[in-house]
Structures are given as C-alpha cells and as structure tokens.
N, C-alpha and C positions, 0 to 999 in steps of 0.2 A: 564369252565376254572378252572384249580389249581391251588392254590396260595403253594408254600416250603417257609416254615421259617427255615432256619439249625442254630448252636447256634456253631459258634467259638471261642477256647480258644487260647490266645495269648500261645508261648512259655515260659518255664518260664526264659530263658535266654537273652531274648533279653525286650526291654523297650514298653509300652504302643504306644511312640511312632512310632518307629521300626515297629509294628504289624501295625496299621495303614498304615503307609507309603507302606510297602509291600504288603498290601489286594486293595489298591488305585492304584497302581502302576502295577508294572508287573503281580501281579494275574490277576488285572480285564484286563489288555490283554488277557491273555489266555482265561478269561472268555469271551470273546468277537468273539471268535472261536463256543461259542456253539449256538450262535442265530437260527440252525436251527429249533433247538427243544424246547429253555428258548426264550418263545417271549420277555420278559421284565425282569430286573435283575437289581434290587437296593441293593446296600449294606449301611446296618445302622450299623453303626460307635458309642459305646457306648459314648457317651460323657461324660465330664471331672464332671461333674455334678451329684449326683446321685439324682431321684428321691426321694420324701420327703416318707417314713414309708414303703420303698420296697427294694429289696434287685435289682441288674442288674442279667440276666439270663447268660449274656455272656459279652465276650468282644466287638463280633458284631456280627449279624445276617443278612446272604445271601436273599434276597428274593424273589424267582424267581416262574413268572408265567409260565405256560403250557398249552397248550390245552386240556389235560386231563391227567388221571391216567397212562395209557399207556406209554404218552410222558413224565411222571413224572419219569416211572422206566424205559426210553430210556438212560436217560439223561447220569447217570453214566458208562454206558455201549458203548458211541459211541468213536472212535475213538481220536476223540479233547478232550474229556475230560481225557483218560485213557494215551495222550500223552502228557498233555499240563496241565492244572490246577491241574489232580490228584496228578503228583509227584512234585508240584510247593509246595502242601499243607502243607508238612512238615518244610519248610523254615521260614512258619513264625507264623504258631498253632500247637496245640496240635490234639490229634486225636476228629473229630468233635463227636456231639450227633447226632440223626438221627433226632433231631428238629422235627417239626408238617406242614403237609399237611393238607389246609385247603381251604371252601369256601367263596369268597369271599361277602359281603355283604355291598355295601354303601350306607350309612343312611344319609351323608350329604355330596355333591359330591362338592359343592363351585366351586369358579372360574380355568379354566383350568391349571394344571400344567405343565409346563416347565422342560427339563431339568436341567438347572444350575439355577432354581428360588429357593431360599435362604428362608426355613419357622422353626417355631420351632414343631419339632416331639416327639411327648412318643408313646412307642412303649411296649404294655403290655401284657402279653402272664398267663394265667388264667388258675389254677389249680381246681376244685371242691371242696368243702367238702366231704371228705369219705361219710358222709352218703346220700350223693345226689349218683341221675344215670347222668349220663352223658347227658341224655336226660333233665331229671328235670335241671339240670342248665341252658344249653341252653335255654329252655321254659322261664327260668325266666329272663335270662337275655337280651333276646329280647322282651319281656313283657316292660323293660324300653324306655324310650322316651330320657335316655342320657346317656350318659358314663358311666361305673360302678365306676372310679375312680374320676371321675369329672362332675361340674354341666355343661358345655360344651356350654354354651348360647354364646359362643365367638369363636366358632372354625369353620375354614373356609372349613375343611375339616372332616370326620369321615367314618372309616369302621371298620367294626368289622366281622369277619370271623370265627365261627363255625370250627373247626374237623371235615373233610370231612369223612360223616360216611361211604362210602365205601374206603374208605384208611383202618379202623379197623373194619371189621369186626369179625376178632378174637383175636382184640389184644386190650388195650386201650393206647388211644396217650399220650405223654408224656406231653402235654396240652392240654384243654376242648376246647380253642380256643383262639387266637389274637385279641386286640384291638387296631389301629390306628387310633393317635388322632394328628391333625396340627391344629397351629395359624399364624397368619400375621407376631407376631411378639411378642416379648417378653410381651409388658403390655396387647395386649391381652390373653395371656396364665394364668399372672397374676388374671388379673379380675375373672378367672375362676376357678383358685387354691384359691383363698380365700373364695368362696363361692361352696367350693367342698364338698365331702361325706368324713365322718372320714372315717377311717379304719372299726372303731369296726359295721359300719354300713353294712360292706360285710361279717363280720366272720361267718355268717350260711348260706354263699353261697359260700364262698370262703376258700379252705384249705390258710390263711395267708402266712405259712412259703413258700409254693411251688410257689408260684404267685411269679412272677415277673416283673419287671417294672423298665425302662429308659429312658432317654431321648440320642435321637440319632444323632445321623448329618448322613444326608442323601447325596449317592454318588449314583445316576443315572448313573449306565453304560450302559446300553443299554436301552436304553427310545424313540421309535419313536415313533413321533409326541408327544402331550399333553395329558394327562388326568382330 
C-alpha cells in the first residue's frame, strides 16, 4: 500500500475560511468519484493553531491511500479526476506541490477509528540534515521508541511513514518522511507536550527550517469501515 501526502495552498483571494469550506465541500465530492483507485482519502485541514517551534507546510494536506505505485500514477490520469476535481482545483488553491509518497508504518495502532470520531492530530512531515543520506535518517529515526517531536507516553494512536524508496529512485522527495501523531483529547496531548523533545534536540538529524509541523482537523471522506 501507498500512502500521497500532497501539500495545498489556499488562494490568495479568497479567506482561510473560504479555502476550507470549499476543499470540505464540493471538492471532496468530486473526490469521492475516484474511489476506484484512492481506497481511503482524508483531508487534514491546518488548524487555527500553529504548532509550538515549527512553521505549517501548508494550508492542508490530501492523504490518500493506494494499492500501489502504479495506482498512485493512475490516479491523475483517469477520467473522474481530469473531469471532476482536477478543474474544481483552481477555485479554491493555488497550484499544488507534488507532496511525498510514502510507506506506511504503525508503531501504535490504539483503539479502532471511526469516521466522524473527533481526536487531536499533528501532522509532521520531516526534512534531513544536509549532511545525513536519506537512509541514515531513516535508520535513526526508527531506532527511537517515540516520536521525534514528542515524548508520546499519551497517544492513542502513531505512524510514521518513510519515503517510499521506490517512488525516488532518481530523484529525492521533497520529505524524508511523515509523522502521524493522535490523542483522546486535548489534556492528553498536553501531558505529552510538556514532557517533549526541544527542538535543539533534533538539529543533527533534522534540516529545522525545512521540517514542518501542525496540528490538523481531520475530514474522513472516504473512510470504510474502521482503522
């Protein structure tokens, strides 16, 4: 399975809200035409909040699974999309980034999710250090027993998913990989951010300025069954 993270810029004419409503709204209908090929398709929604010592990547990030690479480069190419979302795109973003193709990995899977079940999400997408290979990050950040940006003893749910390395093999991604991190509920997320990692604790593994990290509101559009 592939996971696409793609990174949406609002327009610059229309409002925060506006951009929302519209990606909620009649996009994710149109989105809702491509199930044959995006088994699963959540849109995180930056929220109002910015994450404490990071900058947001975007205004919101698409995240859609696939069966594989193949059906990763079908996607843009089938009919529902080239009729339906692709010329919807300009209404309410800018022209998108080619975001990061990536494998999935769940390190803490917690109790089943729901579609409309209400959690708090950070959503952290992880740049190198120049002088790392892209391999040596990886190696080391799976090496940890918890989040890169958080001590994580409270969260009901975590994955973190590597850059699929046959997606580059002659190219490098525009991040080393994603980290998905959910709690119950606000004082759990708390508990966790006060006893987290500074910053300067990542800076020889992480290029700082490139990383980026928010907290999202999560909108399930096509989600069967639970996870």
């Amino acid at each position: 399975m592939i996971k696409v993270f793609g990174m949406l810029h609002k327009r610059s004419d229309i409002t925060q809200e506006q951009f929302h409503a519209h990606w909620a709204g009649p996009h994710a209908v149109e989105a809702l035409k491509l199930t044959a090929v995006m088994k699963r398709y959540v849109q995180n929604h930056k929220a109002a909040d910015p994450f404490p010592g990071f900058e947001a990547p975007c205004d919101g990030s698409p995240e859609c699974w696939m069966d594989d690479l193949e059906a990763a480069g079908q996607l843009n190419a089938i009919p529902e999309y080239l009729t339906g979302a692709y010329p919807d795109e300009p209404r309410f973003m800018r022209e998108r980034s080619a975001g990061v193709m990536v494998s999935e990995q769940v390190e803490v899977e917690g109790p089943s999710v729901g579609k409309d079940d209400k959690l708090v999400k950070v959503l952290a997408f992880y740049r190198r250090d120049p002088d790392l290979s892209h391999q040596a990050f990886v190696e080391h950040w799976m090496a940890h027993d918890h989040p890169l940006i958080t001590g994580g003893g409270n969260l009901c749910r975590w994955v973190r998913s590597p850059a699929a390395p046959e997606a580059y093999v002659d190219t490098d991604p525009m991040y080393d990989g994603a980290e998905e991190l959910w709690w119950a509920n606000t004082d759990d997320y708390a508990k966790d951010a006060d006893g987290g990692l500074a910053p300067s604790d990542l800076a020889h593994v992480l290029d700082m300025k490139a990383t980026k990290v928010m907290f999202v509101d999560e909108n399930r559009v096509h989600w069967p069954g639970t996870i």
